[in-house]
C-alpha positions as a Markdown table, in Angstrom:
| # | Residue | x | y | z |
|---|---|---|---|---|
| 1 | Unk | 99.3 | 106.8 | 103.0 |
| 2 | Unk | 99.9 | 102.9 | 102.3 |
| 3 | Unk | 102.3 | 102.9 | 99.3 |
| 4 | Unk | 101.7 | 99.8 | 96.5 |
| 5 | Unk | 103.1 | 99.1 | 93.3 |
| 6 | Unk | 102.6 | 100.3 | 89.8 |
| 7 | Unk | 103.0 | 99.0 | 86.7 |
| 8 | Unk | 105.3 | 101.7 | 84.4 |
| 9 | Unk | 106.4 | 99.8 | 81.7 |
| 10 | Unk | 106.3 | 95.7 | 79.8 |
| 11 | Unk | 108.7 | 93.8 | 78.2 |
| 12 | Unk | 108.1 | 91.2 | 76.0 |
| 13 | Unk | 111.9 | 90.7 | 75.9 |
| 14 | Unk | 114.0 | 89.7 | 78.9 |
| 15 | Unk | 117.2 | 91.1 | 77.5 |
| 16 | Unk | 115.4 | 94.6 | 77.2 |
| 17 | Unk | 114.9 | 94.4 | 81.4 |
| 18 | Unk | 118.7 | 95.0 | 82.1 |
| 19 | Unk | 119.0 | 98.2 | 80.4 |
| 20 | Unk | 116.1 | 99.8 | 81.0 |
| 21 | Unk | 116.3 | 98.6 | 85.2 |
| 22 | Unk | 119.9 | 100.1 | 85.2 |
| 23 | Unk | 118.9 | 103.5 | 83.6 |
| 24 | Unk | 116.3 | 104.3 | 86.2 |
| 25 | Unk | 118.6 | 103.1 | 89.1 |
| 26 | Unk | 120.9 | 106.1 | 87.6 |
| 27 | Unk | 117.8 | 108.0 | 88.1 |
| 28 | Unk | 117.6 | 107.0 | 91.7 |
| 29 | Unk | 113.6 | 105.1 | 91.0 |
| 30 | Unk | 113.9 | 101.3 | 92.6 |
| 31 | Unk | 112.3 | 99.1 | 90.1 |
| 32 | Unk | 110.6 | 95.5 | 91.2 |
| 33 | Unk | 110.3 | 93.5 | 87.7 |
| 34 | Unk | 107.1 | 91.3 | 88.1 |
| 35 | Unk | 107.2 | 88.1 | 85.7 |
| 36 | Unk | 111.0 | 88.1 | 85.8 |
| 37 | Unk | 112.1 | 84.4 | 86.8 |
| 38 | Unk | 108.4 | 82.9 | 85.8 |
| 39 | Unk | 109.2 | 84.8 | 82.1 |
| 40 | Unk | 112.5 | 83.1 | 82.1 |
| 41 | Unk | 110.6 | 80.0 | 82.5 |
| 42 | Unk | 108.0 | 80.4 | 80.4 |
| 43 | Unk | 108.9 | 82.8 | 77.9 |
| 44 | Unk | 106.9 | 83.9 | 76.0 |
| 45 | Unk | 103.8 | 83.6 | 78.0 |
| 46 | Unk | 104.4 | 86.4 | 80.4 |
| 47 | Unk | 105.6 | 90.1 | 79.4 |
| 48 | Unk | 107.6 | 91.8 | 82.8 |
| 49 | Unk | 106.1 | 94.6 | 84.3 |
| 50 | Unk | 108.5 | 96.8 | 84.9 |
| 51 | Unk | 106.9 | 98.3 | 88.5 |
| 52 | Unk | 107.3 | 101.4 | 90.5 |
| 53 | Unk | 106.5 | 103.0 | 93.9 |
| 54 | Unk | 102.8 | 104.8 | 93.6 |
| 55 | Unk | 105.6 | 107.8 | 95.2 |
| 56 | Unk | 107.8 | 107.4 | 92.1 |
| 57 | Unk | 105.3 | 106.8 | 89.2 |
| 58 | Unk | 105.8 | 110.3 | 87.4 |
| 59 | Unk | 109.3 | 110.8 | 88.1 |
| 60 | Unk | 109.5 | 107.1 | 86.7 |
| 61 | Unk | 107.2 | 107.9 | 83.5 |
| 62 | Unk | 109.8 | 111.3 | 83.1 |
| 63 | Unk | 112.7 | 109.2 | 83.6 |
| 64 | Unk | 111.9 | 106.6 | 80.8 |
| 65 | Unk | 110.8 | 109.5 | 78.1 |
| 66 | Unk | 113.7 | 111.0 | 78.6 |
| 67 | Unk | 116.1 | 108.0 | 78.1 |
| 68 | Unk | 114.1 | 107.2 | 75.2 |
| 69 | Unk | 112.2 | 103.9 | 76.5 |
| 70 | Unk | 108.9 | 105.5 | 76.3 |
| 71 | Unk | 107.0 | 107.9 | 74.5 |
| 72 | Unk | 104.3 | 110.4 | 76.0 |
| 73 | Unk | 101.4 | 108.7 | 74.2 |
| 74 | Unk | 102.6 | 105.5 | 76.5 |
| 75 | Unk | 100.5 | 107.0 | 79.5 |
| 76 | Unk | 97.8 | 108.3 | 78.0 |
């Protein structure tokens, strides 16, 4: 099975990316922030995808719930 990327939370903020990235490296879930460096160009024109493994997508949507960056009706 070929594994891609998907996208598990945005940020319209770039200062909300280092808290949110940290807390789900706790949780053991590697993270690829797409729109980073162009945001920091750009801002606002871009909001980051926070992105995750296709593996890792529902531990990923359990981990943010949990740590209170996301609510259920988020992946509805």
């Amino acid at each position: 099975m070929e594994e891609h990327f998907i996208t598990v939370k945005t940020f319209a903020f770039p200062a909300d990316v280092p808290i949110v990235q940290s807390f789900m490296e706790m949780k053991g879930i590697d993270t690829y922030m797409k729109n980073l460096t162009l945001n920091r160009l750009t801002f606002p024109f871009l909001d980051i995808e926070m992105q995750v493994r296709s593996s890792d997508y529902e531990i990923a949507k359990k981990a943010l719930i949990e740590g209170g960056f996301s609510k259920p009706e988020d992946f509805l």
